[in-house]
N, C-alpha and C positions, 0 to 999 in steps of 0.2 A: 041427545048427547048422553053419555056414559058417566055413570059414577065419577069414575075414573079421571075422565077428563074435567070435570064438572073441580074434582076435588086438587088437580092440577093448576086448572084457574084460578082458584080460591088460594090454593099456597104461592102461588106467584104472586099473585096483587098484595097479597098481606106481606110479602117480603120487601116488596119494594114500598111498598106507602107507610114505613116509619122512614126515609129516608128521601121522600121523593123530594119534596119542598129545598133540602138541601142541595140535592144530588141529581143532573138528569137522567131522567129516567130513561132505559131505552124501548125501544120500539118492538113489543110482543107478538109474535104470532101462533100460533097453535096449525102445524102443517098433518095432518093426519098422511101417513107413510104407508106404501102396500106392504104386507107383513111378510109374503112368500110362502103363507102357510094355507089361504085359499086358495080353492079349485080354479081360479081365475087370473091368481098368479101368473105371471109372466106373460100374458098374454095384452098385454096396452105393447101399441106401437108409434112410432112416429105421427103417421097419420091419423091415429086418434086421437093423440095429444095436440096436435096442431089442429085438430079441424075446427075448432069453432075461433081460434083467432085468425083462419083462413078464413070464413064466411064470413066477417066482418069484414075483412079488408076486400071481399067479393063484393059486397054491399057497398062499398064507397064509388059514387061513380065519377067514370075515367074524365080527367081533363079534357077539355076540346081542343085540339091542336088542329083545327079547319085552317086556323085561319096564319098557323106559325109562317115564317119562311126557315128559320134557322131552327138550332136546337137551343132547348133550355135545361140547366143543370144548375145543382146549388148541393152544399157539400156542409156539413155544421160537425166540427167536432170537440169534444171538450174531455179534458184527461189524461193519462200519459199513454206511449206509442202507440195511437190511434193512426190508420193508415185509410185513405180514400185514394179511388181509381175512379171515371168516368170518362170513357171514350164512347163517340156517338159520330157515325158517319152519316148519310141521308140529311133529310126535313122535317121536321114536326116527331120528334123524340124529344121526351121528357125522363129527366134522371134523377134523381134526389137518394141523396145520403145522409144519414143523422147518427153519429156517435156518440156514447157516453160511457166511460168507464176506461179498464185499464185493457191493453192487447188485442183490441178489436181490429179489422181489418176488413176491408170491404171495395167490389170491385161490378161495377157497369160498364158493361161493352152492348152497342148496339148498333146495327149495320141495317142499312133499311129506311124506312120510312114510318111512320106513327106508332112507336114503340112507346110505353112507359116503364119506366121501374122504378121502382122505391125501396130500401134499404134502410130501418133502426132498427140500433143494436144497444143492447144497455147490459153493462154487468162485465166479465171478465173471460178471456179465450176466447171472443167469439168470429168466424169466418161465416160472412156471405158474399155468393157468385152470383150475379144475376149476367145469362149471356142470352142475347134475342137475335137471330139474324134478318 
């Protein structure tokens, strides 16, 4: 860690702790930002930023639907104009939706046979399509 930052932390804590006991404190973080001024600049993409919370959710293994006859789907949303879709034709599809926050919207369609999807969304603007035939 950098001076800089070092000396960051240090003025932030000392501002808030003649005050904290009265007053709640809020919730710190220190996000280190790309600058645009290195050679490496602009080059993070989608699929680099995503990949490791893709390989986790690659690691979670698939539900067993041997044994379903119908489909199963479950929907949680909590917040204001939160929007869920789930249609599912065939056997042994599984759908699940989980909302939290403000203008999410979120949509399962699946046609077939042993399909999953899953969809959480947390935070504000956000759109996901999940379509499996």
């Amino acid at each position: 860690m950098n001076k800089k930052t070092i000396a960051l932390a240090v003025t932030i804590f000392t501002t808030f702790a003649g005050f904290a006991a009265a007053n709640p404190v809020p919730s710190l973080a220190y996000i280190q930002q790309a600058s645009g001024q290195s050679a490496s600049a602009g080059m993070l993409d989608t699929a680099a930023i995503f990949k490791p919370s893709m390989d986790i959710l690659a690691a979670v293994p698939r539900m067993d639907t041997s044994n379903l006859v119908g489909n199963l789907s479950s929907v949680f949303q909590s917040g204001d104009f939160n929007t869920a879709s789930i249609e599912q034709t065939g056997s042994r599809n599984v759908g699940l939706i989980s909302q939290i926050g403000y203008f999410n919207s979120a949509t399962i369609t699946q046609i077939g046979t042993n399909h999953q999807g899953f969809i959480s969304q947390q935070g504000r603007n956000n759109v996901a399509i999940i379509r499996q035939r």
